[in-house]
MARDRENLO-873246 format. One record per atom (N, C-alpha, C): atom name; residue in one letter; x, y, z; residue number from 1. Coordinates in steps of 0.02 Angstrom, whole numbers. Example, Ala and Ser with C-alpha at 12.3 -4.5 7.8 and 13.67 -1.06 7.14 Angstrom:
REM MARDRENLO-873246
N A 660 -284 390 1
CA A 615 -225 390 1
C A 660 -165 390 1
N S 642 -112 354 2
CA S 684 -53 357 2
C S 645 2 394 2
//
This chain:
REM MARDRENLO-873246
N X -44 585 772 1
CA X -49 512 769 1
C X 21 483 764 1
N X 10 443 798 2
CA X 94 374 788 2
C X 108 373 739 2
N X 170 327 725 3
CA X 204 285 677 3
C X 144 227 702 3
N X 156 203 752 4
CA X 129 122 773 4
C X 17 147 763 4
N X -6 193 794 5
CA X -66 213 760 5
C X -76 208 684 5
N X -19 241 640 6
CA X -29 242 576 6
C X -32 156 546 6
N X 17 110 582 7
CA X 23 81 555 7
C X -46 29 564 7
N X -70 29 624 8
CA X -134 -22 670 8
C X -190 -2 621 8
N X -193 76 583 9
CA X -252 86 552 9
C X -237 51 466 9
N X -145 35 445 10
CA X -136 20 369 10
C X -165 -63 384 10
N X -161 -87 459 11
CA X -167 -166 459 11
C X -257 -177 455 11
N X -305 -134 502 12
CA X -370 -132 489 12
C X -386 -126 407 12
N X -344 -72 390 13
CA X -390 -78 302 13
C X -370 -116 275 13
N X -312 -179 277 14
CA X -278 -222 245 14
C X -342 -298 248 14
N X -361 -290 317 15
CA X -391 -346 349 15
C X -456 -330 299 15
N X -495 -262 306 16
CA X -556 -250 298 16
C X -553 -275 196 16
N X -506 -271 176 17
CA X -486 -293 117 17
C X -461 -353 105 17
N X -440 -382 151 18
CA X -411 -465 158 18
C X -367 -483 116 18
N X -301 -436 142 19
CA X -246 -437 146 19
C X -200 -441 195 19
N X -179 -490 198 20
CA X -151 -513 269 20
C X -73 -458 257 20
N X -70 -434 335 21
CA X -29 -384 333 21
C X 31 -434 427 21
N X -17 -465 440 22
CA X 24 -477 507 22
C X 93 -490 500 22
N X 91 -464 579 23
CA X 180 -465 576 23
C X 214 -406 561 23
N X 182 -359 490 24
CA X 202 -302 472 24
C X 259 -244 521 24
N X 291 -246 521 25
CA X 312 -179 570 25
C X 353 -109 549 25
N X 311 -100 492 26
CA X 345 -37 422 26
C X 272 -21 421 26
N X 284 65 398 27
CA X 244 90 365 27
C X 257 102 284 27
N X 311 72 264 28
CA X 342 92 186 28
C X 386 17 174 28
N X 387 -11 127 29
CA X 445 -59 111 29
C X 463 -28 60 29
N X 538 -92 38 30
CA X 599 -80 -15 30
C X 548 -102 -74 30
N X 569 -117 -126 31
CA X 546 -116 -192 31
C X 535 -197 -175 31
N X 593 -205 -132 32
CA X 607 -302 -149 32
C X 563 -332 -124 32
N X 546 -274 -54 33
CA X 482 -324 -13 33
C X 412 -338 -44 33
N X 397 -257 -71 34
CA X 346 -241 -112 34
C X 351 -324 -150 34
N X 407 -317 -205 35
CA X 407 -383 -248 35
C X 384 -418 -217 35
N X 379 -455 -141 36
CA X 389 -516 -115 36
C X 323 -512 -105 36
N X 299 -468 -66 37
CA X 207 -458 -64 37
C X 181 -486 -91 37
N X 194 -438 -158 38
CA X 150 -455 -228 38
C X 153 -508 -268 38
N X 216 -522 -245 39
CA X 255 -603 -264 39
C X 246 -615 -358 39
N X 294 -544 -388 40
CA X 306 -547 -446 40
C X 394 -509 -434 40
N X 425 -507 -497 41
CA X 483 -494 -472 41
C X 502 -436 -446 41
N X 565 -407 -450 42
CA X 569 -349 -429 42
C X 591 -280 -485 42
N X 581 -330 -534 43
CA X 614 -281 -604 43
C X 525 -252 -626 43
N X 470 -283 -625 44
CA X 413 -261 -610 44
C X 382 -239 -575 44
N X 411 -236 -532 45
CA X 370 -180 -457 45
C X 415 -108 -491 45
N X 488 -118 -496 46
CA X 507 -64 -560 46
C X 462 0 -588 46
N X 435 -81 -626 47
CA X 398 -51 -697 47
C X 332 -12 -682 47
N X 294 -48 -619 48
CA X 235 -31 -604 48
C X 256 57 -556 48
N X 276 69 -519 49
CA X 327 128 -516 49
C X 338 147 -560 49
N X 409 155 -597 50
CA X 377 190 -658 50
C X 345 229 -704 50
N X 282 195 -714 51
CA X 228 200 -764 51
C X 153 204 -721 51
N X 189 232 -644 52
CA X 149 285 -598 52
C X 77 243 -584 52
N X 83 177 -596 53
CA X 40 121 -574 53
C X 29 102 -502 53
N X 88 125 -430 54
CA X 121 106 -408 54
C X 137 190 -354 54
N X 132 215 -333 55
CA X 172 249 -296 55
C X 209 256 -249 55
N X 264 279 -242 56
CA X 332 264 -206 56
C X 357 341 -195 56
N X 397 338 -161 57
CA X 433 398 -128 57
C X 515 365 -125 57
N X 565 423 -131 58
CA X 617 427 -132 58
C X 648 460 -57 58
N X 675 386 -26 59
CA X 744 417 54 59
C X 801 400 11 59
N X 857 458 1 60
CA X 905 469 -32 60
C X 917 402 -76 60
N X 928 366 -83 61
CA X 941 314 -154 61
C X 887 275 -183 61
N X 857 269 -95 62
CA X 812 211 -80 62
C X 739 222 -90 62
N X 691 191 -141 63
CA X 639 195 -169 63
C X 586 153 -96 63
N X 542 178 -73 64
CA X 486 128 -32 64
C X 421 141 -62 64
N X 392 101 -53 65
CA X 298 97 -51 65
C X 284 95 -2 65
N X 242 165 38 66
CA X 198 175 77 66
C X 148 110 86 66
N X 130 73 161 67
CA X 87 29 156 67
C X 12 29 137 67
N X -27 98 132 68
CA X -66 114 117 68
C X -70 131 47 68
N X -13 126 24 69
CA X -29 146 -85 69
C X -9 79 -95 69
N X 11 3 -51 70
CA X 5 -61 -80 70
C X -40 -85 -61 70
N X -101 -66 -16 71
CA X -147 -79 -1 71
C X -189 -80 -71 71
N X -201 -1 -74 72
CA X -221 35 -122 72
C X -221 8 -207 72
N X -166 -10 -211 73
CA X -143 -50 -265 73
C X -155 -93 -297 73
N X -150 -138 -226 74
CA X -178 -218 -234 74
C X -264 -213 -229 74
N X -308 -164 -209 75
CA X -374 -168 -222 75
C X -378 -126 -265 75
N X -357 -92 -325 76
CA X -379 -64 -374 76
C X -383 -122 -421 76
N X -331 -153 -434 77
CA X -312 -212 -478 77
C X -347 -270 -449 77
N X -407 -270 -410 78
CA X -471 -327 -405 78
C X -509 -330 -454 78
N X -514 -383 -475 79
CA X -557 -393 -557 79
C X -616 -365 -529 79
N X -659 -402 -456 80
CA X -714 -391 -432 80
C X -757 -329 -404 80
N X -720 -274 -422 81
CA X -721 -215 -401 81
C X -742 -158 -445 81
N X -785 -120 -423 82
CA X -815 -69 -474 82
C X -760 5 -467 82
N X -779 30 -521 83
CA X -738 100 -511 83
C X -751 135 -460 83
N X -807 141 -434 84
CA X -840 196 -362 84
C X -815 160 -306 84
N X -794 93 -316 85
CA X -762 69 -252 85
C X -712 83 -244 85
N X -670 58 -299 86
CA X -611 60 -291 86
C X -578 132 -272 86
N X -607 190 -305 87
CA X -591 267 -265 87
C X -599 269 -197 87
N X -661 245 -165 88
CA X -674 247 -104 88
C X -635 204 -59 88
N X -609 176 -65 89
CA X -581 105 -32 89
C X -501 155 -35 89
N X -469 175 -78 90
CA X -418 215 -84 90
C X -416 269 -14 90
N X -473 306 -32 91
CA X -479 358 8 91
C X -497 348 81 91
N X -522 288 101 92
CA X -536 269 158 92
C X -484 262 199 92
N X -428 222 128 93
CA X -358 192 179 93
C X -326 259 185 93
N X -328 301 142 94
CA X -304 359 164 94
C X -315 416 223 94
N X -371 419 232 95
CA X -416 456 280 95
C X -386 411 349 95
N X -392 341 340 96
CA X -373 306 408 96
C X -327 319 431 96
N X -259 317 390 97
CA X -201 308 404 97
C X -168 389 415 97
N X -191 441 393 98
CA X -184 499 424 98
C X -229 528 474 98
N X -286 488 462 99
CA X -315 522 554 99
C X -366 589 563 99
N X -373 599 601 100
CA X -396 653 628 100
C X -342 705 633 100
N X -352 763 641 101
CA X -297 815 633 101
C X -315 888 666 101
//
């Protein structure tokens, strides 16, 4: 599968979750963008990293969030959401965004 496949399947589960992703053209942002997303600062996207709330990967200095674990993220932390969803909804964006194999 693509970069540009991976990414067409992080924008379907974003949508199917209604999270507007358009425009997107990353499969990972900086911490700052993350911040800007989530639109809290960036000393808290930090924290939520961290304290493994959050998962991120390390390119030599540079910390990103995979678009599929801010997907992920932002629908765990839905008030409206049960625990059996919220696993499934995880694993869905996951399953999507890696594909068939």
């Amino acid at each position: 599968m693509t970069a540009n496949e991976k990414l067409e399947h992080a924008r379907r589960i974003a949508a199917e979750l209604g999270i507007p992703l358009d425009g997107m053209d990353r499969l990972a942002f900086s911490l700052r963008v993350t911040a800007r997303l989530l639109s809290v600062s960036h000393s808290q996207v930090e924290k939520l990293v961290a304290r493994g709330e959050l998962s991120a990967f390390r390119v030599g200095r540079s910390v990103r969030v995979e678009v599929v674990e801010l997907v992920a993220f932002m629908d765990r932390n839905r008030k409206h959401r049960n625990d059996a969803e919220k696993v499934s909804v995880r694993a869905r964006a996951i399953a999507l965004i890696e594909g068939p194999r």
